[in-house]
Steps between C-alpha positions, in 0.01 A plus 500: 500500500584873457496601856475925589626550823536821747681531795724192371819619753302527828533177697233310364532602183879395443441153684193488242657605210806223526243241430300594287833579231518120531223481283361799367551824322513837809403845393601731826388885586795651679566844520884413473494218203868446562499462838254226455642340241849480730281391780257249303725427214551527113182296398254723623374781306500830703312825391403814719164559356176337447481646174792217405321209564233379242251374712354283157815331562498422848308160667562588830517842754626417860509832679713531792597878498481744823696718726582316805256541730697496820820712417313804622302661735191584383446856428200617240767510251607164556151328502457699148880342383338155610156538319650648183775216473281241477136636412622741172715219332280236568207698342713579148558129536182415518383793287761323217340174525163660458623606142708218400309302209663172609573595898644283716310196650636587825578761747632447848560824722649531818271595829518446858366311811482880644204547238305284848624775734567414843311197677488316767567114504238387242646285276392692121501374194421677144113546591532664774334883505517616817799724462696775670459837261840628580718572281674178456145409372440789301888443298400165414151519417584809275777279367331215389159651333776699279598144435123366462411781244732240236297242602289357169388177337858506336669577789544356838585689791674371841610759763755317772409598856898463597568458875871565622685334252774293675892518290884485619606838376241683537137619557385496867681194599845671429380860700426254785786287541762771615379538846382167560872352398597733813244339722287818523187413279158456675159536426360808364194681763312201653636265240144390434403624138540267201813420265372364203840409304648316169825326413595729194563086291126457574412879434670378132346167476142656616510787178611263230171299678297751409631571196438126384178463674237665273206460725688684799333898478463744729630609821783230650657436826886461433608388856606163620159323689644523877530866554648554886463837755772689512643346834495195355705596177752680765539154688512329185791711350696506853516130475577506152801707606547348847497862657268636750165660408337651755556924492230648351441826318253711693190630257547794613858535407459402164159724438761779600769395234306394218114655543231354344663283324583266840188370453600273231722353756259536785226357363453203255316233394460129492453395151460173280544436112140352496509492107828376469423226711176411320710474202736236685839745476741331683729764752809356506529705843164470643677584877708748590754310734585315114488785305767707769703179520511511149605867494735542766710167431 
């Protein structure tokens, strides 16, 4: 297949992208084509604009594009850097598709488990409705109906709900591991909110799932199926290290460092890749304790 990709050097991208050159042909948005092509390699094609790709010519759009939603605090300026990263391209994506004669058969965009907001310990799969309207929510849900809008009887359209994606050199796995190789990780506030996470392998097994499995539409949990609180993933990651995990960061302290946006860490969710599952997709890393050994060997 012909394969347009964006955000093809962020960390799921690049995993992403080394596997599918195995067997297919990778178009790549970067605003830097030859950093990407040093990064991803000479077989890729890089361009800087939409208006380089022929969407006639392209069977698949996987959409993984966005300013990092944690390397800032929050200000209004910020929230607007967040929405316009990923809402504005992935409407002249889907805006493209729209007016392609022969468009793509499928389109996979990138979304969040933040598009539940925070909850309590209810397990939630892909039905549920009974969300938080922050503005976790309100990125997400914004994010995907720019994706829905390509959505047609020649077109299918899958928007991953990614939880913390789980890798070696980086992503939120790599931020924590500093303190917690001293012995001064911990819980973060009570401890008690939800981590739903993903081994970045299965993360890249689970889109080339999608990708394959035509009947698979619609909004899609991309965590592994035994989420944890946040104490637990502490304890789990101390013993992965065999250091002590017990100092916490107060709420308050982090509120004061990083504002609003310490309620991503604050707060979470516990959820499960219901449609996945249904499908039978196997998680090679369906607990954490494997997926850390795995990791941090």
């Amino acid at each position: 297949m012909h394969i347009f990709i964006t955000g093809a050097t962020g960390l799921i991208g690049s995993h992403l992208c080394q596997q599918l050159l195995e067997e297919h042909q990778l178009t790549v948005l970067s605003r830097s084509p030859d950093t990407a092509t040093q990064l991803l390699g000479a077989d890729i094609l890089a361009v800087d604009s939409l208006a380089n790709v022929d969407f006639n010519t392209v069977d698949c759009v996987i959409n993984l594009a966005g300013e990092p939603i944690v390397n800032k605090r929050w200000s209004d300026k910020q929230k607007q850097c967040l929405l316009d990263s990923r809402i504005v391209l992935t409407q002249q994506i889907s805006t493209a598709i729209q007016h392609s004669q022969t468009p793509p058969h499928t389109f996979i965009s990138g979304s969040a488990i933040g598009f539940y907001g925070r909850q309590d310990n209810t397990l939630i799969d892909e039905s549920f409705t009974a969300v938080h309207p922050e503005f976790s929510h309100k990125l997400c849900d914004a994010w995907e109906q720019a994706a829905f809008a390509a959505q047609s009887a020649n077109t299918r359209v899958c928007t991953l709900r990614t939880g913390i994606v789980l890798a070696k050199q980086a992503g939120a796995l790599a931020k924590m591991l500093p303190p917690f190789k001293l012995g001064l990780g911990g819980p973060i506030g009570n401890g008690e909110q939800g981590m739903s996470w993903i081994h970045i392998d299965d993360m890249v097994r689970l889109i080339l799932f999608v990708l394959e499995t035509k009947n698979l539409s619609g909004a899609i949990n991309a965590t592994a199926p035994n989420p944890v609180s946040n104490k637990e993933f502490s304890h789990q990651l101390g013993q992965a290290l065999t250091r002590p995990a017990f100092i916490p960061m107060p709420s308050l302290l982090l509120k004061l460092v990083m504002g609003e946006m310490a309620d991503l860490l604050l707060y979470g969710q516990f959820v499960e890749p219901k449609k996945l599952q249904t499908q039978q997709f196997t998680f090679n890393y369906p607990k954490l304790p494997d997926a850390l050994e795995n990791l941090l060997a």
